[in-house]
C-alpha positions as CSV (number, residue, x, y, z in Angstrom):
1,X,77.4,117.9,78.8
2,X,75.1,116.0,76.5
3,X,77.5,115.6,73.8
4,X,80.2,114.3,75.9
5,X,77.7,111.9,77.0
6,X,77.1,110.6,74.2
7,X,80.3,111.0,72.8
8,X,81.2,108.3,76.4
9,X,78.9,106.4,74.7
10,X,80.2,105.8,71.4
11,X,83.6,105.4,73.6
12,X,82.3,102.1,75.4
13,X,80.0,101.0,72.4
14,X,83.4,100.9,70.3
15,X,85.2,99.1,73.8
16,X,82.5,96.3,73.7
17,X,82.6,96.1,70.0
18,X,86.6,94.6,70.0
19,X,87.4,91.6,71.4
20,X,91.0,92.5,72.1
21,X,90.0,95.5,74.2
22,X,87.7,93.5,76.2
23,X,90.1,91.2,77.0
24,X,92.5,94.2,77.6
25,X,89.6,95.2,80.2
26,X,89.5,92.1,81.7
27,X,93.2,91.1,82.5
28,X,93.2,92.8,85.7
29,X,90.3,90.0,87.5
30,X,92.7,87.5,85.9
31,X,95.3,89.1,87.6
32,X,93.5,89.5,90.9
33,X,92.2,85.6,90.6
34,X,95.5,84.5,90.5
35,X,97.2,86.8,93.5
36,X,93.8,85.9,95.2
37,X,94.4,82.2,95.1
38,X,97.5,81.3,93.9
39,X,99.9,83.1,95.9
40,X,98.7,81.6,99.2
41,X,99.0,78.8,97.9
42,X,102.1,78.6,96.3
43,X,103.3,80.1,99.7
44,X,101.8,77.2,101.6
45,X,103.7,75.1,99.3
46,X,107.3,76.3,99.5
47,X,107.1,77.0,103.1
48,X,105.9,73.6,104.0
49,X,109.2,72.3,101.2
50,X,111.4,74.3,102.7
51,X,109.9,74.4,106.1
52,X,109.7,78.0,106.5
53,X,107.7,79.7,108.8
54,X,106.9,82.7,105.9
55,X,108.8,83.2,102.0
56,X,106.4,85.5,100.2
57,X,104.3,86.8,102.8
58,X,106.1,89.3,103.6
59,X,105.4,90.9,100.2
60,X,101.8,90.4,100.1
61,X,101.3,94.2,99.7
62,X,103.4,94.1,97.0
63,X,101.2,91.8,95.4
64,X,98.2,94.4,96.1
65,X,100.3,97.6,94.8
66,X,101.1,95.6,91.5
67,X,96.8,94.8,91.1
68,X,96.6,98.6,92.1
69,X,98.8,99.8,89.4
70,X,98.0,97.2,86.2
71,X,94.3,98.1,86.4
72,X,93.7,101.5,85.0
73,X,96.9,100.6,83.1
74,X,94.7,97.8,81.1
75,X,91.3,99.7,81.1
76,X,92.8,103.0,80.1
77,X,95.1,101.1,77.5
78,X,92.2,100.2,76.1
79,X,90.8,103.4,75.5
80,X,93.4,105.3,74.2
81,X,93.5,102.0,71.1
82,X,89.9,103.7,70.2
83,X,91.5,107.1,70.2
84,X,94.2,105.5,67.6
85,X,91.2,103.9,65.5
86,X,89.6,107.7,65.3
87,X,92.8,108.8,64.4
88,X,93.4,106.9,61.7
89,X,89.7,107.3,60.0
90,X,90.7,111.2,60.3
91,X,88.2,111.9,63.0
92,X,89.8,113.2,66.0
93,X,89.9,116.9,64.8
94,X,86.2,116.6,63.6
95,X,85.1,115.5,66.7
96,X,87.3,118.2,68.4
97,X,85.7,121.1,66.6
98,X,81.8,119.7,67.3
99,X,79.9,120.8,70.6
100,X,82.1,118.1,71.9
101,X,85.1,120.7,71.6
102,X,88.9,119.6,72.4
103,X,88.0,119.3,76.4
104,X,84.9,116.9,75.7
105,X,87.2,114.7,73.3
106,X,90.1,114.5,76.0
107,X,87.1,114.4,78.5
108,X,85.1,111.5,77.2
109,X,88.3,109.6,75.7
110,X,91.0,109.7,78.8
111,X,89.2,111.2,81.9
112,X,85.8,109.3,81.9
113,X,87.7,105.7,81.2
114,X,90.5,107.3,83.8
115,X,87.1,107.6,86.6
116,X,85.6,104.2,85.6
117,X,89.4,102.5,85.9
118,X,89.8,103.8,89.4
119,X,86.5,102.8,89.8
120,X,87.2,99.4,88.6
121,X,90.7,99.7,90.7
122,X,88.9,99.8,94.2
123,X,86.7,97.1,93.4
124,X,89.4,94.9,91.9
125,X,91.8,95.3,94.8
126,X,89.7,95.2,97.6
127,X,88.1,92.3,96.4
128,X,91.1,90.7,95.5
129,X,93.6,91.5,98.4
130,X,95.6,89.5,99.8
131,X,97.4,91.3,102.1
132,X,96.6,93.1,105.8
133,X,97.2,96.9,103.9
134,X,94.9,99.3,105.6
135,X,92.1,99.9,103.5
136,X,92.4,103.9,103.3
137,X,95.9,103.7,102.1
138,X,95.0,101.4,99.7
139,X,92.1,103.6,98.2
140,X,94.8,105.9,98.1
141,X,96.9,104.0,96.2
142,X,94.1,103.0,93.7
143,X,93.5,107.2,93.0
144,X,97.7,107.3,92.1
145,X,97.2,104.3,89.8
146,X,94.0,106.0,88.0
147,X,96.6,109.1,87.7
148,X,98.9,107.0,86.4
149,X,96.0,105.0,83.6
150,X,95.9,108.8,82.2
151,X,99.7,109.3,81.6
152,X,99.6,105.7,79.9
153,X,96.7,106.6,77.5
154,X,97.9,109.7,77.0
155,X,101.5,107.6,76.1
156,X,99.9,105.6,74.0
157,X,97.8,107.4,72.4
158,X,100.8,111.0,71.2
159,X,103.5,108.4,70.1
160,X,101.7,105.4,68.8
161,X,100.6,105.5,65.2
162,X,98.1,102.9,65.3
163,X,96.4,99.7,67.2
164,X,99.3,97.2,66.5
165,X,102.2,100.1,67.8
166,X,99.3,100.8,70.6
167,X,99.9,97.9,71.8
168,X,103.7,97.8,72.1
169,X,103.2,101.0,73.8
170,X,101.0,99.6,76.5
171,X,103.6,97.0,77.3
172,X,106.6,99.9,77.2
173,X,103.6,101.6,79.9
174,X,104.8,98.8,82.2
175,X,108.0,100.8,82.7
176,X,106.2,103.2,84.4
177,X,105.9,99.9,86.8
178,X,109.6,99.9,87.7
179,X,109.8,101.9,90.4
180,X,108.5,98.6,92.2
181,X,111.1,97.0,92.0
182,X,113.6,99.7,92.2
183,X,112.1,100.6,95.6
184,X,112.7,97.1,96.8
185,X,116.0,96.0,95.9
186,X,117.8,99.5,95.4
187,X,119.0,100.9,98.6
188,X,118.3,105.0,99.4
189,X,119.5,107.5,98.3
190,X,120.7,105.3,95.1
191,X,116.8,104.8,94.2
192,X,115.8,108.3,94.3
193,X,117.4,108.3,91.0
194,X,113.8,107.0,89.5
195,X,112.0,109.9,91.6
196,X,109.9,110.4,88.1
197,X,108.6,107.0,88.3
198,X,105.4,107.3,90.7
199,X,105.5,103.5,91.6
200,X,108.5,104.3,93.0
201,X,106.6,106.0,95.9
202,X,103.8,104.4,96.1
203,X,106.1,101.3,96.7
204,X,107.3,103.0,99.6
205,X,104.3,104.5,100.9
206,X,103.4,100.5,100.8
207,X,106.5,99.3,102.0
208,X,106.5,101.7,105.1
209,X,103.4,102.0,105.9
210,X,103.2,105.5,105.2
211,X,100.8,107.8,103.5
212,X,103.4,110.4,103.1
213,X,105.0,108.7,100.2
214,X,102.3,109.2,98.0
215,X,102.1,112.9,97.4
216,X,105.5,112.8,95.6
217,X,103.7,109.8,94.0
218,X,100.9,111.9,92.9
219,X,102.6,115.0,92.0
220,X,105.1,113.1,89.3
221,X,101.9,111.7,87.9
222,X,100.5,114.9,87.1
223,X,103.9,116.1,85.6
224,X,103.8,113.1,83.0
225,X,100.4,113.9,82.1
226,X,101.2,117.9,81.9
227,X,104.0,116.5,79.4
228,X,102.1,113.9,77.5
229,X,99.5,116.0,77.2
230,X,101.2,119.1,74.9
231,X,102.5,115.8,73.0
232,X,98.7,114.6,72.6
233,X,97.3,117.7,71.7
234,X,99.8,118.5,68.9
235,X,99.9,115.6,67.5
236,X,96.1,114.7,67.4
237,X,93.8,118.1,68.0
238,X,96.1,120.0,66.1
């Protein structure tokens, strides 16, 4: 336990040391700031232009899913770019055979930045809401999302060969994202055809105020990270 301590450490001391990854870390309270206080008002504006009694209210949770999902996307992003930096100094496998062993790298790398994003997810986006959502199912949501920060780290970190592909990867990550949309403007059964994508779910869980939703949501998660995983252990553990 010890060594993966530390080895956490060296994680966040190498975090704090980039500039791009700290902004990376920081994009979701950008993101939040501007739901927080420029949706409303950009709603109070078009309603009183087009005299509507409501335009984008109605999709105030919507707002709060997309907070839910883009936060461990950003924080865990950011740690899979120091996973790419070991990688190319040759020192993944190293560290892999030290007291660390293979389940302290993936431990210290993905699953404590994984924790600390959900973390940072609950905080974010119940600090930031906007909408009436009911505060369990949101926490809810915010435990998918971390899920989903370890299948984009894991993404990023199997196919990308270095910082600069790393981060065309973590903008492809935003297709995991689509299931959003698909939820709200495909009609069922046609949308079921993007079951893999968790968002998908969680949208509806969202959408219908339903709980339910988001053990499909959770279990497709897992599946991309069971996949990613075999990817991210060839490739860098050997």
């Amino acid at each position: 336990m010890k060594a993966v301590l530390s080895a956490t450490k060296q994680l966040f001391a190498q975090l704090w040391s980039d500039v791009m990854l700290i902004v990376l870390m920081f994009v979701p309270i950008l993101m939040g700031l501007v739901f927080r206080l420029g949706v409303p008002a950009l709603e109070g504006y078009l309603c009183a232009r087009l005299t509507k009694a409501a335009i984008l209210a109605p999709y105030y949770p919507v707002f709060d899913l997309l907070l839910s999902l883009m936060t461990p996307i950003m924080f865990t992003a950011a740690g899979a770019m120091v996973i790419l930096d070991e990688a190319d100094l040759g020192l993944t496998r190293a560290i892999a055979v030290t007291p660390v062993g293979r389940r302290g790298y993936l431990l210290s790398r993905i699953g404590v930045p994984a924790a600390f994003s959900t973390l940072y997810c609950v905080i974010a986006t119940l600090v930031f809401r906007i909408s009436d959502i009911r505060t369990s199912l949101l926490v809810l949501l915010d435990l998918c999302s971390g899920v989903m920060g370890v299948v984009t780290a894991l993404m990023i970190a199997s196919f990308a060969k270095n910082k600069v592909e790393g981060l065309a990867y973590s903008k492809l990550s935003g297709l995991f994202v689509l299931g959003l949309p698909v939820a709200l403007l495909v009609p069922v059964p046609s949308q079921y055809a993007a079951g893999l994508l968790p968002s998908l779910w969680m949208t509806k869980a969202v959408m219908e105020d339903a709980s339910v939703w988001l053990l499909p949501a959770f279990l497709t998660a897992v599946l991309w990270c069971v996949l990613l995983y075999r990817r991210f252990s060839q490739k860098l553990l050997g």
